[in-house]
C-alpha positions in Angstrom: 4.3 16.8 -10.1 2.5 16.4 -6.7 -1.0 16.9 -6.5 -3.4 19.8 -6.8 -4.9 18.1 -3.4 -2.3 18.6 -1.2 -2.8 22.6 -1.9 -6.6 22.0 -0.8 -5.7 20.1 2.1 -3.5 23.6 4.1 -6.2 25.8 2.3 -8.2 26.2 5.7 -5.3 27.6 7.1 -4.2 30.0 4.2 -7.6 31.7 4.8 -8.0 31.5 8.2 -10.6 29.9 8.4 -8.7 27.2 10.7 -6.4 28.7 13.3 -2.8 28.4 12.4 -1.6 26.1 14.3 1.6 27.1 17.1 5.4 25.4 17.7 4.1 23.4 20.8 1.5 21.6 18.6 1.9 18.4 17.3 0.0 17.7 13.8 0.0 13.6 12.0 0.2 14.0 8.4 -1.9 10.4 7.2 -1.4 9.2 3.6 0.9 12.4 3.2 2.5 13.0 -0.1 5.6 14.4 -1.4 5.6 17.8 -2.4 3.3 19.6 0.1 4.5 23.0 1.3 3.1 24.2 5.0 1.6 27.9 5.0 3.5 30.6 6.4 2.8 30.2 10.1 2.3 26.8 10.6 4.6 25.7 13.1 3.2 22.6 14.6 5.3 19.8 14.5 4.6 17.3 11.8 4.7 13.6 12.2 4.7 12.5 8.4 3.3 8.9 7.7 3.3 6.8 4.4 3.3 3.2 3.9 3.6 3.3 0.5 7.4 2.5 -0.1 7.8 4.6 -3.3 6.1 7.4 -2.2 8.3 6.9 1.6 11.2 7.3 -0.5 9.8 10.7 -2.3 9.0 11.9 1.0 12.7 10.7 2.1 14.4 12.7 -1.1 12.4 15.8 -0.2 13.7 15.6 3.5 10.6 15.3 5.3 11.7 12.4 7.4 8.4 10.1 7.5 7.4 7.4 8.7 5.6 4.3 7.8 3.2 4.0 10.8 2.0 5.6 13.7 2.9 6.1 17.2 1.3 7.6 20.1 -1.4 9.7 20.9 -2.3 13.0 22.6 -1.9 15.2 18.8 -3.3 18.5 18.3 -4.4 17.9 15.1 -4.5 15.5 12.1 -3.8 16.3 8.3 -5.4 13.3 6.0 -5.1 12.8 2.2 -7.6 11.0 0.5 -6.6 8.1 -1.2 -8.7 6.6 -3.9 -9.6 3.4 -1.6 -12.6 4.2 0.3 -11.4 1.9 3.2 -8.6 3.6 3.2 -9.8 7.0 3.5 -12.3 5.6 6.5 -9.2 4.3 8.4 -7.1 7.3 7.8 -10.3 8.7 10.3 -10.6 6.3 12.5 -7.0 6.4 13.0 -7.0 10.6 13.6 -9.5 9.4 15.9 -7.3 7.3 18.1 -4.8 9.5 18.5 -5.8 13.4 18.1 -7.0 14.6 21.6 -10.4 15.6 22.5 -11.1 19.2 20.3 -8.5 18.6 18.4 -8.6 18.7 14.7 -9.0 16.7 11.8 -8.5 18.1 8.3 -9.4 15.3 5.1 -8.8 16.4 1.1 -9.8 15.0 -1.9 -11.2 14.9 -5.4 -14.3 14.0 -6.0 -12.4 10.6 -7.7 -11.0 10.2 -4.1 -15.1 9.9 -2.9 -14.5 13.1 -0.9 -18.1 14.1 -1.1 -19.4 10.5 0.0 -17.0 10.7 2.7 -18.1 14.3 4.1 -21.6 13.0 3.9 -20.6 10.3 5.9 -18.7 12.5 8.4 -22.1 14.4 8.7 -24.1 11.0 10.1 -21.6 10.2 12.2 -22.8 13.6 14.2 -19.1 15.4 13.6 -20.9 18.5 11.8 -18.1 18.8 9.5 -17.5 22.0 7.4 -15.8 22.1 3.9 -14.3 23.9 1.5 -13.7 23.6 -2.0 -10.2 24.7 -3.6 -8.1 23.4 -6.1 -10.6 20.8 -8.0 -10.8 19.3 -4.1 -12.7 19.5 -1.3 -11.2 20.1 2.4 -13.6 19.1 5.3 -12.4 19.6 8.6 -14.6 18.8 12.2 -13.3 18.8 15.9 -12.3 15.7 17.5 -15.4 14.8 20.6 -14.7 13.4 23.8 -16.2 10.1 23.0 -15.1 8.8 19.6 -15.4 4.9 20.3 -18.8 4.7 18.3 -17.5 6.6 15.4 -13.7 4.8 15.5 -15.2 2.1 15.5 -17.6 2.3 12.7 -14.5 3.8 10.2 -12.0 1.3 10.9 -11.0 -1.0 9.0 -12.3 -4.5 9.5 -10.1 -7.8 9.9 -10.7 -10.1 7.2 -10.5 -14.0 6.8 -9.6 -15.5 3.4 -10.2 -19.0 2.7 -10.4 -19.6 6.5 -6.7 -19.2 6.6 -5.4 -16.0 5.3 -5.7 -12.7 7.9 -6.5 -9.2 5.6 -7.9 -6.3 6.2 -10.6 -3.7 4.3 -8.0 -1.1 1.9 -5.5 -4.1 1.2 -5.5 -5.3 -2.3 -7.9 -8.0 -3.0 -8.7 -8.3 0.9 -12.2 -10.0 0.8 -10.7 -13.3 -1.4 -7.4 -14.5 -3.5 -6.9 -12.6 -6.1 -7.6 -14.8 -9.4 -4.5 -14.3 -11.9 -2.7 -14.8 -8.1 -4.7 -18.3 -8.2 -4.3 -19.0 -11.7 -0.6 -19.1 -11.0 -0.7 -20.5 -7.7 -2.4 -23.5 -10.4 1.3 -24.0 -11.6 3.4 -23.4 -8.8 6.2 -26.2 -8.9 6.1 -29.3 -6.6 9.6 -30.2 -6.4 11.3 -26.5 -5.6 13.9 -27.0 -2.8 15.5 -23.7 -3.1 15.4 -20.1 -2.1 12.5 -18.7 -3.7 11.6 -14.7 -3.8 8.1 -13.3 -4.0 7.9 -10.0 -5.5 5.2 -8.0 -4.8 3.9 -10.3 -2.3 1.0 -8.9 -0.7 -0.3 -10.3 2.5 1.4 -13.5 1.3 -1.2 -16.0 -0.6 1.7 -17.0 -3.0 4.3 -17.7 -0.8 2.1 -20.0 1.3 1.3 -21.5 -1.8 4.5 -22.0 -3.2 5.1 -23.6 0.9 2.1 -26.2 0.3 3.0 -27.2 -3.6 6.7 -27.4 -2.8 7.2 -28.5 1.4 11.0 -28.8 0.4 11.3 -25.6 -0.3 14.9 -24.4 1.8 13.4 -20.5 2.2 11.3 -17.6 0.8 11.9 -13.7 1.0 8.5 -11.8 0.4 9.1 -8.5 -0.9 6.6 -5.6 -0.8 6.1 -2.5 -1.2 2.9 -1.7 0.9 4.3 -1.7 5.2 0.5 -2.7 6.0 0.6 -5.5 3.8 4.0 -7.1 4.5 2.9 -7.0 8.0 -0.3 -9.5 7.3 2.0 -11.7 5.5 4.4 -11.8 8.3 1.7 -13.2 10.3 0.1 -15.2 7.3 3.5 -16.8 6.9 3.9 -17.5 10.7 0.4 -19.3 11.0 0.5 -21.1 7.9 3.8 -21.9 7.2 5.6 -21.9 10.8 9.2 -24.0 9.6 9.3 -22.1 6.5 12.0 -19.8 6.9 10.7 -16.6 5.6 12.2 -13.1 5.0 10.2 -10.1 4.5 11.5 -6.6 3.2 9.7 -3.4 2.9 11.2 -2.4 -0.9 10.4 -0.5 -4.0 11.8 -3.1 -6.2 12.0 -0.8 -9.4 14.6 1.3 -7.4 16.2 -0.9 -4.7 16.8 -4.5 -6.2 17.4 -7.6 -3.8 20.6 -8.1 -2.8 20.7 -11.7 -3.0 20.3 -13.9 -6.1 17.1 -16.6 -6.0 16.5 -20.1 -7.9 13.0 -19.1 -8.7 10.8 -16.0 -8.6 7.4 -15.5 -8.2 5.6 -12.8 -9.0 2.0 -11.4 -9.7 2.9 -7.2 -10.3 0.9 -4.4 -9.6 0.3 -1.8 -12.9 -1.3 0.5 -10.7 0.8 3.4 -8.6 -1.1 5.4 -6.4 -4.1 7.6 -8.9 -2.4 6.6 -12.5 -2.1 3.2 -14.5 1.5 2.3 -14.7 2.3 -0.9 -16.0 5.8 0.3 -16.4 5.9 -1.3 -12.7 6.0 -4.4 -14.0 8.4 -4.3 -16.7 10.6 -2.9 -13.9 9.8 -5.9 -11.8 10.3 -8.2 -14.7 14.0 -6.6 -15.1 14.6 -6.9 -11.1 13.4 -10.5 -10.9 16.1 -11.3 -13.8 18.9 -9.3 -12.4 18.1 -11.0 -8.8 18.0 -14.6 -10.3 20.8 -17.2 -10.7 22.0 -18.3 -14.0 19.6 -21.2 -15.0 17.0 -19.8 -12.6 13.3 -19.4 -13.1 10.7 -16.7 -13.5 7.0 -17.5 -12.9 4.4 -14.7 -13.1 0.8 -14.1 -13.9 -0.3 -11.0 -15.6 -3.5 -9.6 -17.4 -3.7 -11.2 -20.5 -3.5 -7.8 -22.9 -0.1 -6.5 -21.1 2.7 -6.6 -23.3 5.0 -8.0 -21.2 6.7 -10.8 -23.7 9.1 -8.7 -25.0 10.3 -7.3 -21.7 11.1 -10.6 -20.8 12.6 -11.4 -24.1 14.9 -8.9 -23.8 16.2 -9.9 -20.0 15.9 -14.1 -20.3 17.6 -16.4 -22.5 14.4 -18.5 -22.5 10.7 -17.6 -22.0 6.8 -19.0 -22.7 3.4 -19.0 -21.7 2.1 -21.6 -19.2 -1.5 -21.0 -19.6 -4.0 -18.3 -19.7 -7.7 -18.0 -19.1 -10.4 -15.1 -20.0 -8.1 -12.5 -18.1 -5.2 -13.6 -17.0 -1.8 -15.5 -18.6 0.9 -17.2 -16.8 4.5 -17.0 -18.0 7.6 -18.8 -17.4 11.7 -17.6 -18.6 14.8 -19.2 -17.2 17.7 -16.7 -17.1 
């Protein structure tokens, strides 16, 4: 069911009080979401974007043709839905910014979980003199793009990031400022004598892969797989500085719903049990399934999970053998051959 937000977002224009906007107009739709429906009368053209793979593939099924980053400039108008990163939602801005023409317009939703409110406040200090609207358990707030926005782009947007002196990230990826530590505590027992192909599932902007590069040199080649287009692209470039005769491969995949097509010696995994507003730690029981159906016989599973997740059983039921490595105050690290 798609969210109550994405009705708030258009409601500006079901009222009137935003113009509808005509067929030689040219709207972005940032951090859109399957299941939106445009008001009657909206005819701009819509440039979709989503770098979330599973929600890219909702947006797919419901033939909205999207796309997972943006292009050019010179819009009419920009649609943005909140997410419930903050960094996110100040990019999202900074990006209508860049590429909605002077008076344009920019249109942001979200719930007051999202940090809408915050966010309008924000909006207000920047000198945009937003208005708003509430609808829908949401808020809309909408302003007109000025002719000089390089003070207020610049201010939004999200800043580069340098972990452990090494590692490029950006504000809105997960665990941008530093490693994250069940990510550490398994980097703690990577293998040093790997010399096969290795798969990273749910790899981020790459930390365990370059670890896995350092503990094992030998290791013939790793494919990072993630599902976040942002993120992949900082490990493509935290792979290329840190690791540049790795041979690396990087795919853009919702591994519960389009499994590798090649089978690996060892994978490595830390997964998410978060999708989009709602805990899901199905995600990682579907991961745990993948990484056993993309393995060779005899190959190995490490991961690193919180330590209350019930994931033995799931990989009970896919490995012939399994364990626990170690675990700490939050986090365990467990191993099953196939």
């Amino acid at each position: 069911m798609s969210r109550e937000t994405l009705k708030t977002l258009f409601h500006p224009f079901v009222t009137d009080a935003v113009a509808l906007p005509d067929a030689a107009s040219r709207y972005l739709f940032l951090g859109a979401e399957a299941g939106f429906a445009k008001p009657e009368g909206f005819a701009a053209e819509l440039t979709v974007v989503q770098d979330f793979r599973p929600e890219f593939r909702r947006l797919e099924a419901s033939h909205q043709h999207p796309v997972p980053t943006v292009a050019g400039d010179g819009y009419d108008g920009a649609l943005i839905l909140c997410s419930k990163h903050k960094g996110v939602n100040e990019d999202r801005i900074a990006e209508a910014l860049q590429r909605v023409k002077a008076g344009g317009l920019v249109l942001v939703a979200g719930a007051k979980e999202d940090g809408i409110l915050p966010l309008r406040k924000q909006l207000d200090r920047l000198g945009f003199a937003p208005e708003s609207m509430p609808k829908y358990h949401g808020v809309v707030v909408w302003f007109t793009v000025p002719a000089d926005i390089s003070v207020q782009a610049s201010t939004l947007a999200a800043k580069p990031v340098t972990v452990d002196g090494r590692f490029e990230t950006r504000s809105g990826l997960f665990s941008h400022a530093h490693a994250d530590e069940g990510s550490e505590l398994l980097a703690s027992r990577l293998p040093t004598n790997f010399d096969g192909n290795a798969a990273d599932f749910g790899a981020g902007w790459g930390y365990l892969s370059v670890m896995l590069a350092d503990a094992s040199p030998r290791t013939n080649r790793i494919d990072l797989f993630e599902a976040s287009h942002e993120a992949l692209e900082h490990a493509k470039r935290n792979l290329a500085h840190n690791c540049p005769d790795l041979t690396a491969r990087f795919f853009w995949q919702d591994l519960g719903n389009e499994p590798p097509k090649e089978k690996y010696d060892l994978v490595i995994m830390n997964p998410p049990f978060h999708e989009g507003h709602a805990a899901e730690p199905s995600i990682g029981a579907a991961m745990i399934k993948a990484a056993a159906d993309a393995l060779r016989g005899g190959g190995d599973l490490l991961m690193v999970a919180n330590r209350g997740l019930p994931y033995e059983p799931i990989v009970a039921q896919h490995f012939k053998q399994h364990g626990e490595v170690c675990r700490n105050a939050r986090f365990k690290v467990l191993w099953a051959k196939r």
